[in-house]
C-alpha positions as CSV (number, residue, x, y, z in Angstrom):
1,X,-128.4,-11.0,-29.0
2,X,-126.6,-12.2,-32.1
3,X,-124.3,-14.8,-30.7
4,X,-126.0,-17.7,-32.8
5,X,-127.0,-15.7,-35.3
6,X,-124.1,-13.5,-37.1
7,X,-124.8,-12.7,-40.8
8,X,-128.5,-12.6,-42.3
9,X,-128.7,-12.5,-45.9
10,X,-131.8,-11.0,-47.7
11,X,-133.2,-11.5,-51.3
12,X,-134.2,-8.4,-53.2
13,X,-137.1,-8.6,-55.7
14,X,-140.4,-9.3,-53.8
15,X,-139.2,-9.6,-50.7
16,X,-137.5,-5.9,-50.5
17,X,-139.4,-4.7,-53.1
18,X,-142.1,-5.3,-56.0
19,X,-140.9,-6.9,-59.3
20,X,-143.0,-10.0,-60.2
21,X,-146.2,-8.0,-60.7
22,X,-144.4,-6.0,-63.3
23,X,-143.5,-9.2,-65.4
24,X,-147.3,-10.0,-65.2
25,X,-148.4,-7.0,-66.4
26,X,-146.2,-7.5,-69.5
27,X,-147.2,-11.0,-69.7
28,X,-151.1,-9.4,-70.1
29,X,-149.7,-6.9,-72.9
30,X,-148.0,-9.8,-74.5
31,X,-150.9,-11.8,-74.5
32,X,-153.1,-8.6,-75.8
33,X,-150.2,-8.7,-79.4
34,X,-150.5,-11.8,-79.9
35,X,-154.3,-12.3,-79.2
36,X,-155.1,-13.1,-83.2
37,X,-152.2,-15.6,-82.8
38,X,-152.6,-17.9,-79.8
39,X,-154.8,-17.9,-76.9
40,X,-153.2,-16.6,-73.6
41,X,-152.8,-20.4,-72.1
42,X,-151.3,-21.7,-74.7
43,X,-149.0,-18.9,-74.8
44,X,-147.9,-18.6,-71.2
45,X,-147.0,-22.0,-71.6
46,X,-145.1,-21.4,-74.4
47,X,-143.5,-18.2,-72.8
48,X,-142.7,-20.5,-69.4
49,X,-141.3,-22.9,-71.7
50,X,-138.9,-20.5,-73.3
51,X,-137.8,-18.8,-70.2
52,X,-137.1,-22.0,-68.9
53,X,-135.2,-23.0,-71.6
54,X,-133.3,-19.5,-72.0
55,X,-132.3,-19.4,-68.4
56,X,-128.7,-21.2,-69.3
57,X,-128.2,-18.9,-72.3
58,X,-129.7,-15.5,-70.8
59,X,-129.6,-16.0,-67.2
60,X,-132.3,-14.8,-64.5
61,X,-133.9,-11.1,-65.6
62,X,-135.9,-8.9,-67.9
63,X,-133.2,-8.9,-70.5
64,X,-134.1,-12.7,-70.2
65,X,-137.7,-12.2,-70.4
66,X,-137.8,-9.7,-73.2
67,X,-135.8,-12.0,-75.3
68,X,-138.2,-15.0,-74.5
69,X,-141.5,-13.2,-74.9
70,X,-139.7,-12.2,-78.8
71,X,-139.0,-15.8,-79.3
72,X,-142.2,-16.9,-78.7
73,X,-143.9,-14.3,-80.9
74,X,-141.6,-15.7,-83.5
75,X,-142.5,-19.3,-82.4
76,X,-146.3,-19.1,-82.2
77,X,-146.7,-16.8,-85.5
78,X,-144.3,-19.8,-87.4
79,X,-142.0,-16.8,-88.5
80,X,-144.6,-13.7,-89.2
81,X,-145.1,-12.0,-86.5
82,X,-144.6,-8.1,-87.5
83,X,-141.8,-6.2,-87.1
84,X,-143.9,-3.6,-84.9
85,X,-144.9,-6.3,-82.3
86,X,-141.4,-6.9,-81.9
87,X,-140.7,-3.1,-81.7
88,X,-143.4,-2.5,-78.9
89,X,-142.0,-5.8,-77.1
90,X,-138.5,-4.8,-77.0
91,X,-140.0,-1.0,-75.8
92,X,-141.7,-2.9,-72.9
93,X,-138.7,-5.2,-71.8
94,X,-137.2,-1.1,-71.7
95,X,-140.0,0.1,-69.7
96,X,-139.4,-2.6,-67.0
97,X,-136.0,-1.8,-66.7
98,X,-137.0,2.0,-66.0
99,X,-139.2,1.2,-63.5
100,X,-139.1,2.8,-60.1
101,X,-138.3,1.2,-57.0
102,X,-141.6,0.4,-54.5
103,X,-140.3,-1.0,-50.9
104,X,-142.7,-3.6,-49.3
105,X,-144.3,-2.9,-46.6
106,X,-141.6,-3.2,-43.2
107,X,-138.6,-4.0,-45.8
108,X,-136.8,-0.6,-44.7
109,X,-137.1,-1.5,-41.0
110,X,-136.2,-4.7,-41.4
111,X,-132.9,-3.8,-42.9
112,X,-132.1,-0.9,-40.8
113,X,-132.8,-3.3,-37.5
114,X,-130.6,-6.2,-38.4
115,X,-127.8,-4.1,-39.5
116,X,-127.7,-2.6,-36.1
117,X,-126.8,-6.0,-34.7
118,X,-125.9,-8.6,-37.8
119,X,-123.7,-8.3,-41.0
120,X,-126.2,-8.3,-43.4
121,X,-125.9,-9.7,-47.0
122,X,-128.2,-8.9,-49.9
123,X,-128.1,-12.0,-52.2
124,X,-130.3,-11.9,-55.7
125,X,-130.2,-13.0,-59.0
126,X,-131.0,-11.4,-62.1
127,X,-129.3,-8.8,-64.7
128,X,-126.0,-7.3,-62.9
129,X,-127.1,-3.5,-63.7
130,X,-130.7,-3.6,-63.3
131,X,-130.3,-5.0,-60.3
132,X,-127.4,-2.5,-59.2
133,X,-130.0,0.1,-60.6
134,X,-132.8,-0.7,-57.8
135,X,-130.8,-1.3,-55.0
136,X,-129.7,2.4,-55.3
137,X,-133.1,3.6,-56.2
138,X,-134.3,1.3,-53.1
139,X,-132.0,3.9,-50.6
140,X,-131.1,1.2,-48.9
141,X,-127.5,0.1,-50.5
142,X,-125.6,1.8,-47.8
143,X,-127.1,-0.6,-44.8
144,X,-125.3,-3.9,-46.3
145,X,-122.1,-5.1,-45.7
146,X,-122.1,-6.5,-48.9
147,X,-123.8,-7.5,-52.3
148,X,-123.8,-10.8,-54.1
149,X,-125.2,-11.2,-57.4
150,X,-125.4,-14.5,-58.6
151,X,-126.5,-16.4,-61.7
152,X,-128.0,-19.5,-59.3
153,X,-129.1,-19.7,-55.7
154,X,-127.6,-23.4,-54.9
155,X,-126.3,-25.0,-51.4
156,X,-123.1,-24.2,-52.4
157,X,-123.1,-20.6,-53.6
158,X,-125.2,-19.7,-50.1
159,X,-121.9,-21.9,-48.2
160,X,-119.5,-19.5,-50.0
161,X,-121.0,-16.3,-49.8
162,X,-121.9,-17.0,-45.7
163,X,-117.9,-18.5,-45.6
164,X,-116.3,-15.1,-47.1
165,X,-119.3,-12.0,-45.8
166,X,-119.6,-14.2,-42.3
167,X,-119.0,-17.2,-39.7
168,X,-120.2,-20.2,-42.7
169,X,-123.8,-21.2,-43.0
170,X,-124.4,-22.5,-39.6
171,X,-124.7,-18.9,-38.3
172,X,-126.6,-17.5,-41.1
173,X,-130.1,-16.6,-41.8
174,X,-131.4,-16.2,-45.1
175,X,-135.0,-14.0,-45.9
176,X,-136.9,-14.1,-49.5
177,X,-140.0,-15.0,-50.8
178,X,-138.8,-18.5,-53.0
179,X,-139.6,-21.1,-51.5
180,X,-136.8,-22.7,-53.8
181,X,-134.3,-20.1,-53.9
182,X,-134.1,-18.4,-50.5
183,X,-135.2,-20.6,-48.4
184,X,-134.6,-25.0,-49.3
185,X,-131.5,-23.8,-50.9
186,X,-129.8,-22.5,-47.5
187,X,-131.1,-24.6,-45.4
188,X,-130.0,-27.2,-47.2
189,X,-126.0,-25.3,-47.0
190,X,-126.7,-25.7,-43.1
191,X,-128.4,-22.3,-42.8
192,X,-131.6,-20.8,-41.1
193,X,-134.5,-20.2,-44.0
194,X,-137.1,-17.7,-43.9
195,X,-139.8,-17.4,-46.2
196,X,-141.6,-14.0,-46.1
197,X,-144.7,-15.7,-49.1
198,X,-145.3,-12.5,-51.7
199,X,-148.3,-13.0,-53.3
200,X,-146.9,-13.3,-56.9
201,X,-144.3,-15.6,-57.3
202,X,-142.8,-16.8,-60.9
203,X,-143.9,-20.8,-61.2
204,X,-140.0,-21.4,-61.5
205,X,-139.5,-20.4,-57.9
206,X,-142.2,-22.9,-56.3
207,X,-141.2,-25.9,-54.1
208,X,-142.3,-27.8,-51.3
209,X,-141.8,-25.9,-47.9
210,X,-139.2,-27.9,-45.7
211,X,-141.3,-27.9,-42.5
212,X,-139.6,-31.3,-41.1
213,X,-136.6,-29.0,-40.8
214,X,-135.9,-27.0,-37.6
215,X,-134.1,-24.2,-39.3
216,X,-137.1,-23.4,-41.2
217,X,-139.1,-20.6,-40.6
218,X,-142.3,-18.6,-42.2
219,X,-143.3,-14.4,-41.4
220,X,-146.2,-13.1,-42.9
221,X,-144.2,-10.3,-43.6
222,X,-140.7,-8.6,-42.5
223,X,-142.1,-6.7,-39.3
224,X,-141.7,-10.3,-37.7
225,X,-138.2,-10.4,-38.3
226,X,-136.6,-8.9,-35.6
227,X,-138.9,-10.7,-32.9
228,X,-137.8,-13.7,-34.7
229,X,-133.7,-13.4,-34.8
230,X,-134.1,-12.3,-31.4
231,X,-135.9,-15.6,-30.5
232,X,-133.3,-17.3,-31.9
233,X,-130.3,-15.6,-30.8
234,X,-131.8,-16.2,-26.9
235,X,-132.5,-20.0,-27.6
């Protein structure tokens, strides 16, 4: 076992553990401040909008968020919105940050199988100490060879990381829950993708499964995983 299959990377929020459903339950609060402002479509749009455009300036993350949700108060109130909204916006954005760690379901096996057999690389984006912050809380920081952190999940940044924590793409798997991120992104750098669907995802992260591909591959949750290296490594 292993011979095709060396390194297997792993995304972290939503696929190790929650983190989505958090940002939606701030979006709800959000939506309940500003209520005598906008309706909540109209502001989700305008929040998505602002996100998307603060991504570049702020990166992936609830620092990110926070800051967006603020500028959209300030947007859709045309300057008025109260200096107490911002206050308990700011003390939410905090309140995410402090949130404890919940594993999914089969995530700690997961890990603690392939690392018996495969390097294993946990590769996320978002805020550089939040992020350090749950992996420890997660107890499972000890079981990777290594951690990448990165502002964008591209083709190349997945060629890298496999080229310096492995043997290159070819004989890497990555396992996440975007479609976009962890899955078209390295199989387009030549590796395997699996997508492991949570059922929250942030409409940034959607794209078009690559099912013409033979490297692609979809678990309805991580207790398939070993099974599925294994299947792989004998092929």
């Amino acid at each position: 076992m292993g011979q095709k299959l060396t390194t297997i990377g792993f995304d972290a929020d939503d696929t190790l553990w929650h983190n989505e459903r958090f940002f939606q339950m701030t979006q709800a609060y959000f939506a309940e401040l500003l209520v005598d402002h906008a309706d909540r479509d109209h502001l989700m749009e305008r929040l998505l909008e602002a996100e998307k455009r603060n991504i570049r300036h702020y990166g992936y993350g609830i620092k990110g968020f926070t800051l967006s949700m603020i500028e959209t108060a300030i947007e859709v109130t045309q300057d008025r919105v109260p200096a107490s909204v911002i206050r308990q916006l700011i003390e939410a954005g905090q309140e995410m940050l402090a949130h404890p760690i919940e594993l999914l379901p089969h995530a700690r096996e997961a890990v603690e199988a392939m690392a018996e057999t495969h390097r294993i690389v946990l590769i996320t984006k978002g805020d550089l100490i939040d992020q350090e912050r749950k992996l420890a809380q997660s107890g499972l920081g000890e079981l990777f060879d290594a951690v990448e952190i990165v502002s964008e999940k591209t083709p190349e940044v997945y060629a890298t990381i496999f080229g310096r924590h492995g043997d290159g793409p070819e004989r890497a798997m990555m396992v996440g829950n975007s479609m976009r991120s962890d899955v078209v992104a390295p199989i387009r750098a030549g590796c395997w993708g699996v997508y492991v669907p949570h059922g929250l995802v942030w409409e940034v992260e959607h794209a078009e499964p690559p099912k013409d591909r033979r490297r692609y591959h979809e678990l309805p949750d991580l207790g398939g995983l070993e099974g599925l290296v294994r299947r792989i490594s004998e092929t």
